[in-house]
N, C-alpha and C positions, 0 to 999 in steps of 0.2 A: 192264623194265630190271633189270640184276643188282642186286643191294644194295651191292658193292663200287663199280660206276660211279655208286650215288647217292651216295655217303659222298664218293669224287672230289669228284663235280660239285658238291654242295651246297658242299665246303669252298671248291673256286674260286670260287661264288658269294657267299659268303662274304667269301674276301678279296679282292674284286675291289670289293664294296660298301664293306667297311671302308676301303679304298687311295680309293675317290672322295671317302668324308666326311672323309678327312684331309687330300688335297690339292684337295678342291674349290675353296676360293680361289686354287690358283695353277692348276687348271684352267679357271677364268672368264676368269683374265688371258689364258692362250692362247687361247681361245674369242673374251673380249672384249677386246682391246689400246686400251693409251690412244692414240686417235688424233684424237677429236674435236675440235674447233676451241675448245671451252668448256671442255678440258683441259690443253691444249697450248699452250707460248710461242710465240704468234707472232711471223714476223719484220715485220709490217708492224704491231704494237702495240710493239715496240722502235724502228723507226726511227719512229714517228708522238711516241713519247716524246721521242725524241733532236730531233726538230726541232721542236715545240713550244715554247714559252718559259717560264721559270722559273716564270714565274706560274701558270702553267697545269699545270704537271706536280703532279698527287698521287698522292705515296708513303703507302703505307701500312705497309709494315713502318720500324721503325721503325731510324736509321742507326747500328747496332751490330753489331761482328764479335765473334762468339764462337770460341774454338781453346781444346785443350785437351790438357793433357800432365801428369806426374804430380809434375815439380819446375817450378822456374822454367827449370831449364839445357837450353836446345833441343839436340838431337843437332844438330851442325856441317849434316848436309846439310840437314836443313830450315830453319836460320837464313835463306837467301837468300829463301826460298818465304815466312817468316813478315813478313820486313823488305820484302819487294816487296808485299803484301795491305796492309799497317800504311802504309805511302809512298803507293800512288795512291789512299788514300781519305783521309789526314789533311789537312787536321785536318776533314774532314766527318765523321766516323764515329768513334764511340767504339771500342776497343779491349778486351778483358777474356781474360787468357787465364789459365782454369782449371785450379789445381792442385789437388792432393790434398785437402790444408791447408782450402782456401776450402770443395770439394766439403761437407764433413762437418757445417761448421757451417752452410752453405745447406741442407742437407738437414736438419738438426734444427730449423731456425728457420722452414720453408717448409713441409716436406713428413716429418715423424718418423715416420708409418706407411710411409713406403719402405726406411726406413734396415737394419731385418733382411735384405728382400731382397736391397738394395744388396751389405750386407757378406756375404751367403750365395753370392753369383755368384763363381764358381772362375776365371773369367780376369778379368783386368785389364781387357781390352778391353769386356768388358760393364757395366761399370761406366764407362766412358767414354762407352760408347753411350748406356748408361741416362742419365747427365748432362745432354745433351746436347738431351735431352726435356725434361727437368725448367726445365732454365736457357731454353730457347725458349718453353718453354709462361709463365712466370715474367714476362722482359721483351722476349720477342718480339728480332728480330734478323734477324742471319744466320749460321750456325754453317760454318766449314770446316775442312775436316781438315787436318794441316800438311804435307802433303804434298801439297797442289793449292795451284799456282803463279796467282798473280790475273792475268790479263793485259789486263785492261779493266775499268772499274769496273764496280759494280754497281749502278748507280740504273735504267735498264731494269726492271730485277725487281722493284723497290719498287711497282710500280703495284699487285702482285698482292697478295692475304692472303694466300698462302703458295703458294712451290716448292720444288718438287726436281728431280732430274734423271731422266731413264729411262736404264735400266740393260741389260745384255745377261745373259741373251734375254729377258726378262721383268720387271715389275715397277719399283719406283723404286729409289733407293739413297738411302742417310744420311750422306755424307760431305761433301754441299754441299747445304743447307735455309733455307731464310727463311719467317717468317712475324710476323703480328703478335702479339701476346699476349693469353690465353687464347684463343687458336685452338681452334674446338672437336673437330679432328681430335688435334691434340697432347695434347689434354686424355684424347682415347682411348687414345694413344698409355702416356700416365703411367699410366694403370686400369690396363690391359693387360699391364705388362709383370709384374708380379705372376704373371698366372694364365700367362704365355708361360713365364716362369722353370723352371717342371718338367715342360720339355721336353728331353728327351735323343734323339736319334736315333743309334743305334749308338754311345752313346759315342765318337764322334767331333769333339772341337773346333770345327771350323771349319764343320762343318753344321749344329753346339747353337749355335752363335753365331750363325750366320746366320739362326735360330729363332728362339732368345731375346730378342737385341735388335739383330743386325742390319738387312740390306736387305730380307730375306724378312720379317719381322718387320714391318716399314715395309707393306711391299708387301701383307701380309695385312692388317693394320689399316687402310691406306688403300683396299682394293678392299672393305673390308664397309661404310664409312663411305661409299664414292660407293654401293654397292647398297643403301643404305637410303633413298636417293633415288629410288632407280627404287619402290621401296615408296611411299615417301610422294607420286611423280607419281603412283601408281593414285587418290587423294583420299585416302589414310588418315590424313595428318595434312599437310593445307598449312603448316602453320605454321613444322615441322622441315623440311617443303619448299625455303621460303623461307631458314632460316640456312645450308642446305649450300648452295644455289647461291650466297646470299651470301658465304659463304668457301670456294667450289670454290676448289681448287689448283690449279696450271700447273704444267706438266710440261716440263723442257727436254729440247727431244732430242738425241742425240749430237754432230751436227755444232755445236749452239750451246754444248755444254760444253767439246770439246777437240779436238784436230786439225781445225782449219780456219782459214780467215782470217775475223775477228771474232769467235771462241770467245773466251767468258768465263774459260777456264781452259787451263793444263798441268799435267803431273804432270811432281812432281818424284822423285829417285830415293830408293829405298827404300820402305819400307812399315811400318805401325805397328801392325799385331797379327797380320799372315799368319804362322805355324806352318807345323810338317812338312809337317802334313799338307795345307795348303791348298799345300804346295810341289807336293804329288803331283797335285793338281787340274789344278794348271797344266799339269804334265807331262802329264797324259792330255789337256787338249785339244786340245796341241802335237800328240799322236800319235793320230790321231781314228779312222786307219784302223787300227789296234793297238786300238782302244779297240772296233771293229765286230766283229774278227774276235774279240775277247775278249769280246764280248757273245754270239755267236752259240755259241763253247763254253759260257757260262754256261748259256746255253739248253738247249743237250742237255743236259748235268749233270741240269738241275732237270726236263726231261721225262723221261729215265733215271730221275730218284730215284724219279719219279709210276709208271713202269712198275713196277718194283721193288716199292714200296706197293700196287699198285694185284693183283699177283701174289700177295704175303703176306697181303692182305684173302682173297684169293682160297682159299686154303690154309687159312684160320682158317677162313671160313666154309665151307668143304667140308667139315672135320674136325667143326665143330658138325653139320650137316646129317647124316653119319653115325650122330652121338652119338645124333641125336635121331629117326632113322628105327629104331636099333636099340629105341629105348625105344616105339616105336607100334606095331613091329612092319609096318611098310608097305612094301615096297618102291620106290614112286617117291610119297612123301610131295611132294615139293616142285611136282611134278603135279598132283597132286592138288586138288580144289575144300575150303576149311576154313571151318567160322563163324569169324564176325568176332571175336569171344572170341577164339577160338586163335590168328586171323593176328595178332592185338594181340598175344598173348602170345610167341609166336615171333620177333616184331622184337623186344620188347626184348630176349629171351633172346642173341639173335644179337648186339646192339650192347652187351651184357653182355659175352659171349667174347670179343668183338673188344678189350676193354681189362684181358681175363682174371679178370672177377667172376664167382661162380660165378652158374650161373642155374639159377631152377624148372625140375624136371623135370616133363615133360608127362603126363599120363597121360589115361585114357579119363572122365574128369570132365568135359573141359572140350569131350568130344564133347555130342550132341543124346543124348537117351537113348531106343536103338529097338531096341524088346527085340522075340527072334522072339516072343512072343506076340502084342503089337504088330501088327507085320508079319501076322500071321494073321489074327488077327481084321479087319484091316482091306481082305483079298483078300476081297471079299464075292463075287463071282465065282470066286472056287476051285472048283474041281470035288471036293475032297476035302470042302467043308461044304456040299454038295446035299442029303446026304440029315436034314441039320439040320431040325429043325423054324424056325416064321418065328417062335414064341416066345422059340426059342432066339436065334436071330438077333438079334431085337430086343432082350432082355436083354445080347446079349454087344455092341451095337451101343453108342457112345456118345453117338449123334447120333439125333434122330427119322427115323422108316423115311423120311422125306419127303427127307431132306437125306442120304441116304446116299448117292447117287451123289457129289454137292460131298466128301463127305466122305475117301471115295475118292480123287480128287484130290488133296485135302491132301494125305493120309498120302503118296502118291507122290511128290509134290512135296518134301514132308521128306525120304524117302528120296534123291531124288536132289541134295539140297544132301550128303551122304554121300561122302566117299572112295569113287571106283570098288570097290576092296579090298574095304572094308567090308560094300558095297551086295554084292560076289561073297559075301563070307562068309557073311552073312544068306539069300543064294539059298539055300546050300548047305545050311545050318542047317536050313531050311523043307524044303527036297525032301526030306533026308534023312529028316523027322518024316512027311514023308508015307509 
C-alpha cells in the first residue's frame, strides 16, 4: 500500500474512533432505547393508582412544584401556564418559584464549591438548568418549566423515585422532573456538571447548552447511571445493584406528556432560552429534504478535499523519492529489497518531508558492508582461485574447511538481501578483476 493511502486511512481511522468515544453514550441510546417496562410509565400503574384508595396510595416524591425565572415578574404569556399548575394542585402541593435573589444564597449556604461554575456559565439558561438539579437533589419535588401548561394533576407520578419525560429522537429532556431527595442519580447530575461545563462544540449556543446542562447532558448522565447497573447485574457489586433498581426512574412517553387525551401536559406559547441559532434548527428540520441534498454536497466537498490531499501527499512523496534515489545513486530504489535499518529510517525521512522537516540524508552506512574482497574470497568455487593452493584457501577462509560450503550460502544469502543494483555492481567489480 502506498504511504499516502496509509496517512488517509490511519487518519479516518482515527477519527472515526475518536467520533465513537465522544458520542458513545448517545450511540447506546440509539443502540439501546428506553423501552423496557422497569423504565417506562406505565399506563396501567397510573390507572391502578387512580382507582385505588387514599389509603393505599404511596407517594414518594415529595408534593412540591419547583419553576423558576430570574425576577419575580412572569412574562404575560406564561402567567396562564403558571396560575393553572399553582390552581389544580392547591392547596395539596407546595409552591416555590425560583429567582435570582434566592438562587445565590441557596447556593452558598448548600452547595459553595458550585458557585465559580455557576457564575462562569455564559448563558442564563445554564444557570437555570444547573438550579434545577441543585434545588431537586436538596428537597426532592417536581421541577417545571413555565411554559408547560399542567392539565391534570400530578399524583400518578409520585409513586415513582423519580421522572422524566422521553424526548425526540432520543434520550430524556429537563423541563418536566420529579424525584425524591438525595436521589442518587441527581446527585450525579450536581458532580457532573462541573466537568460538562468545558465543553464547547463549535462555539455554538444551543449545542454547548445542550451539553452542558441541557437534555443531552440529562440524557448522558442518565444512560451511564442505568449502564452501571448492567455492571453491577454481572455480580460486581450487588449492593449498588440494589440502590439503582431501588431508585430506577420512569420515563414518560410522548403521548403521556402532550397531545393526547389524558396527557399530563400542554405547551404554552413561546420559549425561555431558544436563540438564533436554535431558530435555524428548527428551520432545517422543517426543510428535511433541503437538509439531504445539502448533506450530500457536504459529502463531495469533504471527499474532493480527501482527493486533493490525498494527490499533494502524492507529489511530496514523489519529490522526496527523487531526492533520495539521486543521493543512492539507484534507479528504481523504491523496488528495491532494503535492511530493516534503512526501511526504518526512510519512513521517518518521508513523514519528515511531508510536514517539511528537514530529514537525514541516506548514505551507504546504513547499507550491510560487502566489499569485492568479500564477495571473492567467499566464491570458493571460482574458477579464477583453482590454482590457489588449500593453505591458501584455508587461511583466506573464515570458517573451518568443514563448514565452508554453509558458509558459502551465507555470504549469498547476504548478498541477495542487497539492491538488485548493488548486487549488478559488485558482479561487475569482480569480473572485471578477473
Amino acid at each position: 500500500m502506498r504511504l499516502e493511502s496509509k496517512i488517509l486511512l490511519y487518519s479516518h481511522v482515527f477519527l472515526m474512533l475518536y467520533l465513537v468515544y465522544f458520542f458513545g453514550d448517545l450511540l447506546l441510546m440509539m443502540v439501546c432505547p428506553i423501552k423496557d417496562d422497569k423504565d417506562v410509565v406505565l399506563d396501567k400503574d397510573i390507572n391502578k393508582y387512580l382507582s385505588a384508595h387514599n389509603d393505599d396510595k404511596h407517594n414518594l416524591i415529595p408534593k412540591h412544584i419547583h419553576q423558576t425565572y430570574k425576577t419575580d415578574e412572569i412574562p404575560e404569556h406564561w402567567i396562564k401556564a403558571q396560575k393553572q399548575c399553582i390552581d389544580l394542585h392547591y392547596p395539596d402541593y407546595n409552591y416555590t418559584l425560583w429567582t435570582d435573589l434566592m438562587v445565590h444564597s441557596f447556593l452558598e449556604e448548600k452547595y459553595p464549591w458550585f458557585l465559580p461554575t455557576y457564575d462562569a456559565y455564559e448563558h442564563n439558561i445554564q444557570r437555570a438548568d444547573a438550579l434545577r438539579y441543585f434545588v431537586l437533589r436538596e428537597y426532592g419535588g417536581i421541577y417545571i418549566d413555565l411554559d408547560d401548561v399542567c392539565e391534570r394533576k400530578l399524583d400518578p407520578l409520585l409513586q415513582y423515585p423519580a421522572f422524566f419525560r422521553k424526548t425526540s429522537p432520543l434520550g430524556v429532556s429537563n423541563d418536566v422532573m420529579g424525584t425524591v431527595p438525595n436521589h442518587p442519580l441527581f446527585v450525579e447530575f450536581t458532580e457532573n456538571l462541573e466537568r460538562f461545563s468545558k465543553i464547547n462544540i463549535l462555539n455554538i449556543p444551543y449545542i454547548t447548552i445542550m451539553f452542558t446542562t441541557g437534555p443531552m447532558f440529562v440524557s448522558v448522565v442518565y444512560q451511564r447511571w442505568i449502564r452501571k447497573g448492567w455492571s453491577y447485574g454481572l455480580g460486581l457489586n450487588k449492593k449498588k445493584l440494589e440502590i439503582i433498581n431501588k431508585y430506577r426512574p420512569r420515563v414518560m412517553q410522548p403521548y403521556q406528556y402532550k397531545n393526547s387525551i389524558g396527557s399530563f401536559f400542554s405547551i404554552a406559547e413561546g420559549s425561555s432560552w431558544h436563540t438564533d441559532d436554535s431558530n435555524i434548527m428548527f428551520v432545517l428540520g422543517a426543510h428535511i429534504t433541503a437538509c439531504v441534498v445539502g448533506g450530500f454536497i457536504l459529502f463531495f466537498v469533504v471527499f474532493y478535499s480527501e482527493l486533493l490531499i490525498y494527490t499533494l501527499l502524492q507529489g511530496v512523496i514523489k519529490k522526496y523519492n527523487k531526492q533520495d534515489n539521486n543521493q543512492l545513486d539507484v534507479t528504481s530504489v523504491s523496488k528495491a529489497r532494503f535492511p530493516f535499518k534503512l526501511k526504518v529510517t526512510r519512513f521517518i525521512n518521508k513523514l519528515k518531508a511531508l510536514f517539511g522537516i528537514s530529514y537525514t540524508n541516506l548514505s551507504e552506512d546504513l547499507l550491510p558492508s560487502h566489499s569485492i574482497n568479500e564477495f571473492n574470497n567467499s566464491d570458493v568455487g571460482n574458477s579464477c582461485n583453482t590454482t590457489k593452493s588449500k593453505a591458501q584457501i584455508k587461511a583466506a577462509s573464515p570458517v573451518p574447511s568443514g563448514n565452508k560450503y554453509n558458509y558459502q550460502r551465507h555470504q549469498m544469502r547476504r548478498q541477495s538481501n542487497l539492491p538488485k543494483e548493488i548486487q549488478t555492481q559488485l558482479q561487475k567489480a569482480s569480473d572485471s578483476q578477473v
